[in-house]
N, C-alpha and C positions, 0 to 999 in steps of 0.2 A: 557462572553468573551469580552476582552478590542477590541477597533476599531483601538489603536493605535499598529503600527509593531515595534517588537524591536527586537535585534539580541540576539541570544541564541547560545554557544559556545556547541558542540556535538563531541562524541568520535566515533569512531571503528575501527576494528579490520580486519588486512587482515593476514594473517598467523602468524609471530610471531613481525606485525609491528602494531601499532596505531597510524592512524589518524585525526586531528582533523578539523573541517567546522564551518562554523558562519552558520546560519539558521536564517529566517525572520520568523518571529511568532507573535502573539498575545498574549498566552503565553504559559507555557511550552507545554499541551498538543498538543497544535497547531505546538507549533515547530518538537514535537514529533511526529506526522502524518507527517507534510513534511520531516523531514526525512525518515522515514516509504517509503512515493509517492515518490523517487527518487533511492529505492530500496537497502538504507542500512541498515540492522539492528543494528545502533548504539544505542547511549543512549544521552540523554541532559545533558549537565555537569551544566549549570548556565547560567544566564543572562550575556551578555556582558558589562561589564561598562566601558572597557577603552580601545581605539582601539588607538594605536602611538607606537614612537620612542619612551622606558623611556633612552634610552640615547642618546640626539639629537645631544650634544659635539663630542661623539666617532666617529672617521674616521680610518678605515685600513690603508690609504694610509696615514694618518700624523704620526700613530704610527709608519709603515714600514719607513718612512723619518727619525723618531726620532731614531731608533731602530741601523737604517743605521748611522746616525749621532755618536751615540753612537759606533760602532763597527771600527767606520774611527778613531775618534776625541777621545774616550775614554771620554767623558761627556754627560751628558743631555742637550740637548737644552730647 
């Protein structure tokens, strides 16, 4: 067992929804008992490798301005 923590990305099921959790683990098995000790019977989907925004550009409120611009002015801003 590694000494280092890394987060493991886990699934389950509540009636006909799935949820998913990041879990702190050493590795899967470890992650798979913490989940287990907090009383879900999920499953481990994989190691976490990339936690962010992949679209940092995108804003609602500039689309909804653009969108609005568009619907006044009949152009793209």
């Amino acid at each position: 067992m590694s000494d280092k923590l890394t987060w493991f990305t886990c699934s389950y099921r509540v009636g006909e929804q799935t949820f998913a959790v990041h879990i702190e683990g050493r590795d899967w098995a470890d992650a798979s008992a913490r989940l287990r000790a907090i009383g879900t019977r999920g499953k481990v989907d994989g190691e976490l490798i990339l936690h962010g925004d992949l679209f940092p550009s995108f804003s609602m409120k500039r689309l909804a301005k653009k969108v609005a611009h568009i619907l006044l002015y009949g152009e793209w801003v």
